[in-house]
Each structure stands twice: as C-alpha cells, then as structure tokens.
N, C-alpha and C positions, 0 to 999 in steps of 0.2 A: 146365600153362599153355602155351598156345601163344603163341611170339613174334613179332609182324610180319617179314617175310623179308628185311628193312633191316637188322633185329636181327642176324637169325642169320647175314648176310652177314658185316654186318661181323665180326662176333665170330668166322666162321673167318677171314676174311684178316686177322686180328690176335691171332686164341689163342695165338702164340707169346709176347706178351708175357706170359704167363703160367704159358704151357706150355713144358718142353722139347719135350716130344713135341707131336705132332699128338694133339688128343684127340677130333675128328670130322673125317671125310674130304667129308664133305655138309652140304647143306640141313638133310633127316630125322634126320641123325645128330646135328646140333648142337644142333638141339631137344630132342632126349632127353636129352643131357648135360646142358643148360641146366635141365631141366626135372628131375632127376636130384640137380643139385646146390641146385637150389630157387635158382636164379640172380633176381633182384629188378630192374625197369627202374623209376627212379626218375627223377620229373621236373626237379629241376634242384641245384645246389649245394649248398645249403642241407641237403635230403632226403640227399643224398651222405654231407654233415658227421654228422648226426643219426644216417644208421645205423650209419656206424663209430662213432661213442660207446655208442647203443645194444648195439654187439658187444663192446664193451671196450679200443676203440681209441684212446687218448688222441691227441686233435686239436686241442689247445692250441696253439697258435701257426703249426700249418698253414694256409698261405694254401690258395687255390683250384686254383692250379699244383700244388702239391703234392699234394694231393687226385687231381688228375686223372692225378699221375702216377703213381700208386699203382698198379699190375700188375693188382688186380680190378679195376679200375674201367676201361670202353671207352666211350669218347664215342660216343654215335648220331647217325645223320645227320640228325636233327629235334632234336637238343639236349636228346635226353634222356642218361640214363647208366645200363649197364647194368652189375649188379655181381655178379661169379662170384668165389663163392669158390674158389682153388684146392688 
C-alpha cells in the first residue's frame, strides 16, 4: 500500500509512542514498515472500535479518548486513524 505523505509524516514524528527505538529514519522507510506490518488507515471511530474487537481487543467500556489513546492507533491530519501494530 502506499500511504498519502500526511500519513507517513505523521507517523514518523510520532513512532515513538509506540516504538522505543526509531523504526524508520524517512519518508521511503516508513512506507515499507507501514506496509511491512500491514499497518490499516481507517476512517473514523467507530471503524477504530470494530477493528480492535475484530483483533480480539475487548473495548467494552472504552470511550473514544481511550481508543485514541491507545499507542497503535495515530490520529491523521484529515481525521482519519492510522493503525500499526507494534
């Protein structure tokens, strides 16, 4: 998949909430990770909730904060969410 470069911006000025380490030093390199780990941009909360149950995530009583705050999950600057597993 290729990710729009909004994506893969944010997602390296933010892989630390996920990562200890740096896991790409670039543009090209975040792509391949993202794309590597079969990373998902889903378009708004709801789709968020759904795929962590569909993974086996019990999200019974998590509100939407909670969701967001969760380490896979990076808010995009068009209000989508992009979800890398780590």
């Amino acid at each position: 998949m290729n990710y729009k470069k909004e994506y893969l911006e944010t997602f390296l000025k933010n892989q630390s909430q996920l990562f200890d380490e740096p896991v790409a030093a670039n543009i090209e390199e975040a792509d391949e990770f993202l794309d590597e780990c079969m990373a998902v941009v889903l378009d708004n909360m709801k789709q968020v909730k759904n795929y962590f149950k569909e993974n086996g995530t019990d999200t019974s009583g998590m509100t939407e904060d909670d969701l967001r705050s969760e380490a896979e999950v990076f808010e995009l600057p068009d209000g989508k969410f992009l979800i890398v597993e780590g």
